[in-house]
C-alpha positions in Angstrom: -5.9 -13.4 17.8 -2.9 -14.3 15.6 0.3 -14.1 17.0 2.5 -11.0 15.3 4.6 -14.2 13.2 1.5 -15.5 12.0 0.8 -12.1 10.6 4.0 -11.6 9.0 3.2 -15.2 7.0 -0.2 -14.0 6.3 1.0 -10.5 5.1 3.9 -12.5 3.1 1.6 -15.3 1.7 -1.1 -12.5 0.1 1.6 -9.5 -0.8 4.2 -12.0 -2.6 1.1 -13.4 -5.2 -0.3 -10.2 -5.5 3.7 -8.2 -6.7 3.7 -11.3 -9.3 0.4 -10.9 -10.8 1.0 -6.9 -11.0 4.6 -7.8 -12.9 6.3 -6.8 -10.1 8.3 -10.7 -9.5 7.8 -13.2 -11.8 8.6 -15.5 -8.6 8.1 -15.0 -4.6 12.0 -16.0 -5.1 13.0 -13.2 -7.3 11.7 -11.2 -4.2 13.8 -12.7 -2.1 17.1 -12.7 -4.0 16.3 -8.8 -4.9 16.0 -9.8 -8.8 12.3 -8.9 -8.9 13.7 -5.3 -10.3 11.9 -3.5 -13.8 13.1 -0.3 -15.2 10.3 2.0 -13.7 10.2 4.2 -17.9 9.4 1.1 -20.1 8.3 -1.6 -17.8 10.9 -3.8 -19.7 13.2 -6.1 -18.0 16.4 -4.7 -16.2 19.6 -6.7 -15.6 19.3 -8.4 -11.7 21.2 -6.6 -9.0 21.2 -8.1 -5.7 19.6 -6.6 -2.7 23.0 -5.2 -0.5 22.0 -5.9 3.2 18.4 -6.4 2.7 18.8 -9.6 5.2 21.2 -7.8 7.4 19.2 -4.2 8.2 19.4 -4.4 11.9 16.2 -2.7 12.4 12.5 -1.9 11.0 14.1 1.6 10.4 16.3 1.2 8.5 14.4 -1.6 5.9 11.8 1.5 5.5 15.1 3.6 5.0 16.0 1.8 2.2 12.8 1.3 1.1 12.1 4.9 0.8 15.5 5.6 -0.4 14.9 2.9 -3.9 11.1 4.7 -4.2 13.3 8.1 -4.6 15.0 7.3 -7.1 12.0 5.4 -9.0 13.4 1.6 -8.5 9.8 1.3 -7.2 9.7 -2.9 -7.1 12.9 -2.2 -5.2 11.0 0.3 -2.2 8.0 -3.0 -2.5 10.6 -5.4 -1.7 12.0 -3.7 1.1 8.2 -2.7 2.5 7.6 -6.4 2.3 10.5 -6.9 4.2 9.3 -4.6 7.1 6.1 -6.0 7.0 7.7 -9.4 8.3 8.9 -7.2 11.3 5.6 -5.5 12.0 2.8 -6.8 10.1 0.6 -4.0 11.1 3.0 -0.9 10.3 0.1 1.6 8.4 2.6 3.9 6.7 4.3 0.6 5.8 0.8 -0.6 4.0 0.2 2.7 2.6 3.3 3.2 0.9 2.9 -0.1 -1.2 -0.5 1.0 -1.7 0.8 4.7 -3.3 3.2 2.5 -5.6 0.4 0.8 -6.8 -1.8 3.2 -7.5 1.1 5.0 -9.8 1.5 1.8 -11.2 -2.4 1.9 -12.1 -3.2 -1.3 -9.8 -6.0 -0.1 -8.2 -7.0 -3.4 -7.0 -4.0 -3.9 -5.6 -3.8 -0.5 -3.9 -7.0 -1.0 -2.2 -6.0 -3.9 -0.6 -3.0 -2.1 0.8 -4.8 0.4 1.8 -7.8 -1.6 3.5 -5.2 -3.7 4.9 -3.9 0.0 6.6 -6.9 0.8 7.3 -7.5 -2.0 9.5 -4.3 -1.5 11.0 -5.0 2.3 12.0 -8.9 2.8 11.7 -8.0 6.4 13.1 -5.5 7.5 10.8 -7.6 10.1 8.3 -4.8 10.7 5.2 -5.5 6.9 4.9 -8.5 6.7 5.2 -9.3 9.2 2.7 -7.3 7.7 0.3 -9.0 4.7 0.8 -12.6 6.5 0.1 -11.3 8.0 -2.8 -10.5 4.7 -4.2 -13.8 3.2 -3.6 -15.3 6.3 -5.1 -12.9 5.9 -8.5 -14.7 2.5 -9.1 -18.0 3.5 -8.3 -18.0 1.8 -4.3 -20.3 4.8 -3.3 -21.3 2.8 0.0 -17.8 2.0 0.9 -16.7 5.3 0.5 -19.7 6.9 2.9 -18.5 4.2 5.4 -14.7 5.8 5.0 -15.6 9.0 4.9 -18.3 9.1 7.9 -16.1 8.3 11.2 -13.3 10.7 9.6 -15.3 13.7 9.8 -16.8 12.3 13.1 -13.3 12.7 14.3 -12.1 15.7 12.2 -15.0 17.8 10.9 -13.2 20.4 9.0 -10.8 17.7 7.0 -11.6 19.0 3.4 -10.4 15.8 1.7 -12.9 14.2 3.7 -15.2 16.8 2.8 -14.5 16.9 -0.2 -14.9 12.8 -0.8 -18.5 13.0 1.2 -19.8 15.6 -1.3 -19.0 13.0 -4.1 -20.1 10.1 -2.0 -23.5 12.8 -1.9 -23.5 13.6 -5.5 -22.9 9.9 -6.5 -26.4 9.0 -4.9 -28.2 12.1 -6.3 -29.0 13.4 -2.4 -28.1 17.3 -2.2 -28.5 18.5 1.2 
């Protein structure tokens, strides 16, 4: 198994190329010195600002703090960076994944939402909000199979989740088997 640094390269070396090919950096480096900013209305460049303290956040807390604190007031490439940054501290944080993944999907990336949220997924089989997510995903671009093999162990686990219900009726529906 990987040690937790090789993870944090691994997480780095596919989430860096994946923000530049969504427009979110036009470099890994622009990630790094915080200039990989848009204006979230128009999508159209916006003046650099550096990153205050991104380096110096003492703890995993606080990056998410921040983090959450640019997704709030809609510098969303801002919240990535500082998600990415966490991720180098915990590689497998699931609400860390998930959160890039909700970004993206707003953005319209579903491609690179999945990933976020398979890579989540992966990192806490067990966790049902992101696992439905993840089925409903597979079930916007027709992954029928993928989203029966979501869905299945979460209502093994949680039988009354209506999301999960919900996403097994359309998993049903989409194969033309009505129980």
């Amino acid at each position: 198994m990987p040690s937790a640094p090789n993870k944090a390269a691994t997480i780095i070396a596919v989430v860096a190329p994946l923000l530049q090919l969504a427009g979110c950096a036009s470099s890994a480096a622009a990630l790094a010195d915080g200039s990989a900013t848009t204006s979230v209305a128009t999508r159209a460049p916006a003046e650099p600002t550096p990153v205050h303290g991104a380096q110096d956040a003492k703890t995993h807390a606080e990056v998410i703090a921040r983090g959450d604190a640019a997704g709030q007031t809609g510098d969303l490439d801002r919240a990535v960076y500082y998600y990415v940054l966490a991720l180098e501290r915990s590689p497998q944080d699931a609400p860390t994944l998930a959160k890039i993944g909700v970004i993206e999907a707003a953005r319209g990336n579903t491609d690179l939402a999945q990933q976020a949220f398979e890579m989540a997924h992966t990192a806490q089989p067990d966790e049902p909000r992101i696992a439905e997510v993840l089925g409903r995903l597979y079930l916007q671009q027709g992954k029928i199979d993928s989203a029966a093999q979501i869905y299945a162990p979460v209502l093994t686990l949680y039988p009354q989740r209506t999301r999960a219900l919900d996403g097994m009726g359309e998993v049903c529906l989409g194969r033309t088997q009505f129980i």
